[in-house]
C-alpha positions in Angstrom: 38.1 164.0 129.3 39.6 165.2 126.2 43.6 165.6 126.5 45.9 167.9 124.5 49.2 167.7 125.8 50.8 165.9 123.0 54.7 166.7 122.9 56.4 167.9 119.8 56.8 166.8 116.6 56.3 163.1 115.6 52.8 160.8 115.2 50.9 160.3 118.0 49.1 157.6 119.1 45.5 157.5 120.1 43.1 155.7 122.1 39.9 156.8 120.3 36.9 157.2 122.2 33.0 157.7 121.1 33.4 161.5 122.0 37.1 162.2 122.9 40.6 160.7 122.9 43.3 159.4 125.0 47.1 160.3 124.5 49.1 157.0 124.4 52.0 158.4 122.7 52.5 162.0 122.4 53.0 163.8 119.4 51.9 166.6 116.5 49.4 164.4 114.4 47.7 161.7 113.4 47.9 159.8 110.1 44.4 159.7 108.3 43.6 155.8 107.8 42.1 157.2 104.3 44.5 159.5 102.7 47.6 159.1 104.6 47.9 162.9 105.2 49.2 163.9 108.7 46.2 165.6 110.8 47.8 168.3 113.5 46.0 166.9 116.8 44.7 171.0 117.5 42.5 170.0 114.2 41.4 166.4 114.8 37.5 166.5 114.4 36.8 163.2 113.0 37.7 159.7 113.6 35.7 156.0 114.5 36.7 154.6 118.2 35.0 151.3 117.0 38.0 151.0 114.1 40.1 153.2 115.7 40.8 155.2 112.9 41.3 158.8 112.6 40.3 161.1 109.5 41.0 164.1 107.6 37.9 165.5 107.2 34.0 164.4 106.3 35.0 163.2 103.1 37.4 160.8 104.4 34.7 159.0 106.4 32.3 158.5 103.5 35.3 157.1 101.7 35.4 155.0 104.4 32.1 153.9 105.0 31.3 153.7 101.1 34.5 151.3 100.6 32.2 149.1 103.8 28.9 149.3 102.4 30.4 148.1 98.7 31.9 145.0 100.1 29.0 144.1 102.6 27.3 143.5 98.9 
């Protein structure tokens, strides 16, 4: 089940899931692991529950998964 109830302001802290999230710490954001810019939890769309990462946007996560496929060479 996807939860919301993060408090106010301050990073939060995620259990990331394949298709949801768990609240371990509540809080406003997220940091993206790519960019470092703060993602407000109402718009938190992407993120990898294998590395248990959170990110900005779709161009984060090719970032991400360009940076892997470049050093599995």
């Amino acid at each position: 089940m996807l939860r919301r109830d993060g408090g106010a302001g301050g990073e939060a802290k995620l259990d990331f899931r394949e298709s949801d999230y768990r609240i371990l710490k509540p809080g406003a954001y997220v940091v993206c692991a790519v960019s470092g810019k703060k993602i407000p939890l109402e718009t938190l769309s992407y993120w990898s529950a294998k590395r248990q990462e959170a990110y900005a946007g779709p161009a984060e996560v090719a970032r991400r998964l360009d940076g892997e496929r470049a050093a599995e060479k």
